[in-house]
DRENSE-697313 format. One record per residue: residue number from 0; residue in one letter; chain; x, y, z of N, C-alpha, C in turn. Coordinates in Angstrom, 3 decimals, decimal comma. Layout:
N
SITE fifi gupa voba      npx      npy      npz     capx     capy     capz      cpx      cpy      cpz
SITE  NUM    a    A        X        Y        Z        X        Y        Z        X        Y        Z
...
//
This chain:
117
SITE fifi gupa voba      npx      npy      npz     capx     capy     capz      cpx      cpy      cpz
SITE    0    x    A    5,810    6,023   -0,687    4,729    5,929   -1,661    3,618    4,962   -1,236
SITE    1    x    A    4,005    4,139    0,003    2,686    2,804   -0,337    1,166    3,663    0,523
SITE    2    x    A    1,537    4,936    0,845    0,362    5,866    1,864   -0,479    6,120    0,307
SITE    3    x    A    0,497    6,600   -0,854    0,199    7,162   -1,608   -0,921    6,565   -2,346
SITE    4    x    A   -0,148    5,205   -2,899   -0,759    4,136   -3,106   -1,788    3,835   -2,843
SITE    5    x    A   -2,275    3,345   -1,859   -3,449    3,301   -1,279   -4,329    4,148   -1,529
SITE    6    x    A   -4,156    5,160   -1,207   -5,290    6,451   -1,792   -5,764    6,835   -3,024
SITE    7    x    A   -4,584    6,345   -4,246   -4,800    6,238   -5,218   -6,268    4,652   -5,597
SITE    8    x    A   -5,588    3,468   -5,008   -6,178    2,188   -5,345   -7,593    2,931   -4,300
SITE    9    x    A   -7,788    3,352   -3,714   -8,978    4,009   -2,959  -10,306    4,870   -4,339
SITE   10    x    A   -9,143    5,504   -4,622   -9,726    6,264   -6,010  -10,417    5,368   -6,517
SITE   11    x    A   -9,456    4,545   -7,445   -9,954    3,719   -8,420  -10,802    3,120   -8,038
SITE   12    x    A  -10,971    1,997   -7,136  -12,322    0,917   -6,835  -13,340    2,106   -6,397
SITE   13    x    A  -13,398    3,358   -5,756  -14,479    4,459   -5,622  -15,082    4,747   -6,872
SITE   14    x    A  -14,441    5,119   -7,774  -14,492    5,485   -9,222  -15,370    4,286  -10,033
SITE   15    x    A  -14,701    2,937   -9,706  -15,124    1,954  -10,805  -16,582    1,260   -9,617
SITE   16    x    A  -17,278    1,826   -8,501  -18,059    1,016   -7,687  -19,004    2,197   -7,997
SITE   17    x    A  -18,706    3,742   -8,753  -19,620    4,861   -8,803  -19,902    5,585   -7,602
SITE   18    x    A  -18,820    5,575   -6,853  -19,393    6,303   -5,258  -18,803    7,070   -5,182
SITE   19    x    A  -19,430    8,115   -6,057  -18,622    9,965   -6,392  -18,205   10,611   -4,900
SITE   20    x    A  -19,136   10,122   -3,903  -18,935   10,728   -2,238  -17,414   10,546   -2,506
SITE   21    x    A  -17,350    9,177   -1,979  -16,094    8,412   -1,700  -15,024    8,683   -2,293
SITE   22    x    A  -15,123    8,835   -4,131  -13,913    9,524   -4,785  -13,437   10,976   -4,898
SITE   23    x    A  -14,485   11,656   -4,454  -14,153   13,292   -4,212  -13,710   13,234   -3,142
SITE   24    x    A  -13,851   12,356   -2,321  -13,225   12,471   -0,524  -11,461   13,007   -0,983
SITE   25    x    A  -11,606   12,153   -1,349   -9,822   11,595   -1,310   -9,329   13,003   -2,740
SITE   26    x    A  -10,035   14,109   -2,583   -9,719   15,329   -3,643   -9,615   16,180   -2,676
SITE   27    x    A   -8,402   17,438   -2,956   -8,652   18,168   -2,708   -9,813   19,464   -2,899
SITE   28    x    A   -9,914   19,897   -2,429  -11,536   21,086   -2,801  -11,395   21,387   -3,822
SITE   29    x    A  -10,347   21,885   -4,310   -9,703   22,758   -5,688   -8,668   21,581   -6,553
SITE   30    x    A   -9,567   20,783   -6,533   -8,681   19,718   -7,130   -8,688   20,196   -8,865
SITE   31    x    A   -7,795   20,148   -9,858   -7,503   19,866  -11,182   -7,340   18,783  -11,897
SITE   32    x    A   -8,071   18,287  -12,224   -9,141   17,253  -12,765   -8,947   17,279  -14,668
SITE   33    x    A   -8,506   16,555  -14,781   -8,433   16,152  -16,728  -10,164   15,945  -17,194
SITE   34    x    A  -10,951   16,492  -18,154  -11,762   15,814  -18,695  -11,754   15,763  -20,126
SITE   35    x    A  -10,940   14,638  -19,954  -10,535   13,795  -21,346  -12,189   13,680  -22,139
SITE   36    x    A  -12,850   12,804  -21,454  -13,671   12,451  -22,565  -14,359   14,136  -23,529
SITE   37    x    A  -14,635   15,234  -22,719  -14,805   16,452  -23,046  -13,463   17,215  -24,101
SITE   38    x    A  -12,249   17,069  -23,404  -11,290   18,151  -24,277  -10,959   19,000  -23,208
SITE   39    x    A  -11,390   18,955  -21,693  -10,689   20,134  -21,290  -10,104   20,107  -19,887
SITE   40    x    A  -10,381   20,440  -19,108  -10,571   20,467  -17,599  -11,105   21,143  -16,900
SITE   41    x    A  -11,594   20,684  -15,905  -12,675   21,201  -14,527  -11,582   21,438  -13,149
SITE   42    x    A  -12,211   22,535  -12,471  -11,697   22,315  -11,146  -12,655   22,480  -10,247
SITE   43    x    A  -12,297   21,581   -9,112  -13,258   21,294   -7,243  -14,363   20,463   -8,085
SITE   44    x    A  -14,891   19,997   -6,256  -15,228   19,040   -6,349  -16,511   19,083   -6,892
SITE   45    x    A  -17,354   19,797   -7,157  -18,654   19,795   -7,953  -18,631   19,732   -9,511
SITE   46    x    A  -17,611   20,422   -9,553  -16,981   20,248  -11,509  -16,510   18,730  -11,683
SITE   47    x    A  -15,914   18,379  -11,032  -15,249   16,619  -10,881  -17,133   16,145  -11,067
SITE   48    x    A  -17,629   16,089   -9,964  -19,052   15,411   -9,883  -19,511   15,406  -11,249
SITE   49    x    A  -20,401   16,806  -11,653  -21,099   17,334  -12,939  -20,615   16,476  -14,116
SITE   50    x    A  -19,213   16,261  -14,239  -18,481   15,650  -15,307  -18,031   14,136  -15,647
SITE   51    x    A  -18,207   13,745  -14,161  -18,746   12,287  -14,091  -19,958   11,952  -14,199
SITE   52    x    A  -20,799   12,302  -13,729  -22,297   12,607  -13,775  -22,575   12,607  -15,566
SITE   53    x    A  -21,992   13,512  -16,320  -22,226   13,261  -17,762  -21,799   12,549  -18,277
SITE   54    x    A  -20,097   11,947  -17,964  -20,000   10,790  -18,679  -20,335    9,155  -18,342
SITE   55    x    A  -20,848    9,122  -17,085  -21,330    7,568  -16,697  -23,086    7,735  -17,471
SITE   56    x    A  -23,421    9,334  -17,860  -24,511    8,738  -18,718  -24,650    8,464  -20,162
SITE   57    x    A  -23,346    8,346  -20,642  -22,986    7,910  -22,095  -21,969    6,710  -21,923
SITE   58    x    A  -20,642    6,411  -21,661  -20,387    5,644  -21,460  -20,131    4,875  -20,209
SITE   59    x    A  -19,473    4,103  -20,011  -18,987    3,033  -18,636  -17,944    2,480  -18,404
SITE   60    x    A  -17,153    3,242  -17,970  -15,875    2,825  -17,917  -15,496    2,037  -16,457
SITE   61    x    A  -14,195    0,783  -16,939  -13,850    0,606  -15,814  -12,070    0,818  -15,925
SITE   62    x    A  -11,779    1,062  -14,807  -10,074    1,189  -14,918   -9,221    0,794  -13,572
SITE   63    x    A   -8,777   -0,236  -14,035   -8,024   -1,188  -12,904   -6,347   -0,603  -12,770
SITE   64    x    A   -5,835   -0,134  -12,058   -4,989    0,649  -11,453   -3,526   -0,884  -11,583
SITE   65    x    A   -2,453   -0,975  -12,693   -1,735   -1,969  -12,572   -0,328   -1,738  -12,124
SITE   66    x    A    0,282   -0,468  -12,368    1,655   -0,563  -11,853    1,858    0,949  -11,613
SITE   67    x    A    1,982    1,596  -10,167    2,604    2,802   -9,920    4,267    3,155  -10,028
SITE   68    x    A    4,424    4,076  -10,180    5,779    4,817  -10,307    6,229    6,301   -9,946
SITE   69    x    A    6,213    6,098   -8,791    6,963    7,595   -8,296    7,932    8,331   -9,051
SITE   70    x    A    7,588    9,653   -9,307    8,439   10,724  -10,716    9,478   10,997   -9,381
SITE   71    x    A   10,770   11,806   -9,921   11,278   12,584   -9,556   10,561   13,683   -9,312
SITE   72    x    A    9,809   14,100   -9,494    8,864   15,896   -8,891    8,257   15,293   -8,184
SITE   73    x    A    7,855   14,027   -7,778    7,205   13,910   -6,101    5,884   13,174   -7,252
SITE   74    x    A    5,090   13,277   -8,056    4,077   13,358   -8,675    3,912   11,044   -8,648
SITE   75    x    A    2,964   10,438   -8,954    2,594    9,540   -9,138    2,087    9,059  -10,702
SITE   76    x    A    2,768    8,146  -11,001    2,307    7,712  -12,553    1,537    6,292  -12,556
SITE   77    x    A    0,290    5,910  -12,272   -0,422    4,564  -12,555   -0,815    4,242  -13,837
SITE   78    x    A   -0,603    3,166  -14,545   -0,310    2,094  -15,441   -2,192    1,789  -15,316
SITE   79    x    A   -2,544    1,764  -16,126   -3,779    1,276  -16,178   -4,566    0,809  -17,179
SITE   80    x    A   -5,606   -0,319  -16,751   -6,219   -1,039  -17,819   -7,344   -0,519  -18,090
SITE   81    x    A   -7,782    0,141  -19,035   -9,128    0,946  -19,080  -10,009   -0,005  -20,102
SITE   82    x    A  -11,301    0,228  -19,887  -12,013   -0,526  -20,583  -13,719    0,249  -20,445
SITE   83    x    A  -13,903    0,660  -21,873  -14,919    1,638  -21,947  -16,456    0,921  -22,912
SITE   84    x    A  -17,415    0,951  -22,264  -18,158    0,611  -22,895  -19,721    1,507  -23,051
SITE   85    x    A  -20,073    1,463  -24,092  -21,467    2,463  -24,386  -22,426    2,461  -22,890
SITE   86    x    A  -22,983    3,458  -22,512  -23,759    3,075  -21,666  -24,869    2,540  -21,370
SITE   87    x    A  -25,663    3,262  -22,769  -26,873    2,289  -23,175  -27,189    1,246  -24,131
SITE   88    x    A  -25,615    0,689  -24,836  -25,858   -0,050  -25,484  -25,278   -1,252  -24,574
SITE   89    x    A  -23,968   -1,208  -24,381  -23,178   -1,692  -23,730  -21,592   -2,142  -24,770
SITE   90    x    A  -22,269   -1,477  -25,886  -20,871   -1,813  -26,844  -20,045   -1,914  -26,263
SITE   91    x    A  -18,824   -2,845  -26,459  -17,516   -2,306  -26,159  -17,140   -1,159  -27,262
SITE   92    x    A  -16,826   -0,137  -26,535  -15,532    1,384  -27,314  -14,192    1,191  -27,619
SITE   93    x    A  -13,551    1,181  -26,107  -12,159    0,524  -26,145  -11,944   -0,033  -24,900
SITE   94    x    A  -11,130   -0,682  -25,389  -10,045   -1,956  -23,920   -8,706   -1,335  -24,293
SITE   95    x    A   -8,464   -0,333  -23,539   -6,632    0,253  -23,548   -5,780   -0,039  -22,535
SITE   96    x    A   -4,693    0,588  -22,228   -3,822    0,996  -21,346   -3,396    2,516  -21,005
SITE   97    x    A   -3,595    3,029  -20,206   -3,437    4,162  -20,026   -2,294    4,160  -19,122
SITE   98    x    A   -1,734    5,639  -19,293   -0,930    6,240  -17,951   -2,018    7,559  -17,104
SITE   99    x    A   -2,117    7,322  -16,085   -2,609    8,286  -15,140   -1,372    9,484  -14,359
SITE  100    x    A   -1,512   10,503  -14,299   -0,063   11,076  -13,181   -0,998   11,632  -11,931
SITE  101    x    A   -0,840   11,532  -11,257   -1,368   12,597  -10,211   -0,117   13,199   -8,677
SITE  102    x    A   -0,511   13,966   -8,774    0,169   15,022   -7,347   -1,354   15,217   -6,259
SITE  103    x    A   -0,333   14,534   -5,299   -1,163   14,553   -3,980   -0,588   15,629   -3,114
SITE  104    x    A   -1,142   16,192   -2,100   -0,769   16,621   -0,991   -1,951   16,763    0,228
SITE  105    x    A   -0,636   16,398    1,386   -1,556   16,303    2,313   -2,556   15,320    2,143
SITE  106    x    A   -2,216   13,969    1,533   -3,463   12,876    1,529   -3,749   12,706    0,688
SITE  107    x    A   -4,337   14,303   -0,157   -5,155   14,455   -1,042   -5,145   14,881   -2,383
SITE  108    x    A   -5,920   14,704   -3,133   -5,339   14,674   -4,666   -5,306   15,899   -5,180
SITE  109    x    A   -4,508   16,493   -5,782   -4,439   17,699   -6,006   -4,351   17,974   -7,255
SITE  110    x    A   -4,793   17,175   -8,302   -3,994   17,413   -9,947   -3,784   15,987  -10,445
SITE  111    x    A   -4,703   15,438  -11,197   -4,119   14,075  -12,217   -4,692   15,091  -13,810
SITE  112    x    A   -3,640   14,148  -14,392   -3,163   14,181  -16,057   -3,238   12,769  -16,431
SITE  113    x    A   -3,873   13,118  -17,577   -3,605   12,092  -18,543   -2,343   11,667  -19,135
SITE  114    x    A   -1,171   10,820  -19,115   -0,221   11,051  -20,094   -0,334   10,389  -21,342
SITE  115    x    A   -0,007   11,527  -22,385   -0,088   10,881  -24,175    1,517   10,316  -24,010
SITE  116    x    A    2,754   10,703  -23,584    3,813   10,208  -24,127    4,674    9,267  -23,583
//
């Protein structure tokens, strides 16, 4: 897992520095992609973009990556501190904890979920 790892903590500081290049790298083409703040999901890497692209222009999130856990199905579960704030106001929204899952292959990310349970 620590290959895994890495690519994941790669994600995150890509994600929370806004360098969509850098965080689609580490996706597969046909990646399956959660868009929580929407209700649904996108797939590849231009749907990932478009959907970040809309939500860094309403809110601002940051999410610090705190404790991984390798599933039995091979899949990755990160522990995370999320912290969302308006974009043009700068309100704070929420300061949570989330679970992230994702399935990599070949490097690359192939599928993160949100987990509710």
């Amino acid at each position: 897992m620590p290959e895994a790892e890495q690519i994941l903590r790669d994600a995150y500081a890509a994600f929370n520095a806004r360098d969509l290049d850098a965080a689609i790298e580490l996706m597969h083409p046909d990646v399956d992609w959660p868009n929580a703040w929407e209700g649904r999901r996108v797939q590849g890497h231009a749907a990932v973009r478009a959907y970040w692209e809309r939500q860094f222009a309403a809110i601002s999130s940051q999410v610090e990556p705190e404790r991984f856990r390798e599933e039995p199905d091979g899949s990755i579960t990160v522990e995370v501190h999320q912290v969302v704030h308006d974009a043009q106001t700068g309100e704070l929204l929420t300061d949570s904890r989330v679970r992230h899952r994702y399935w990599l292959d070949g490097g690359l990310v192939v599928r993160m979920d949100v987990v509710t349970a």
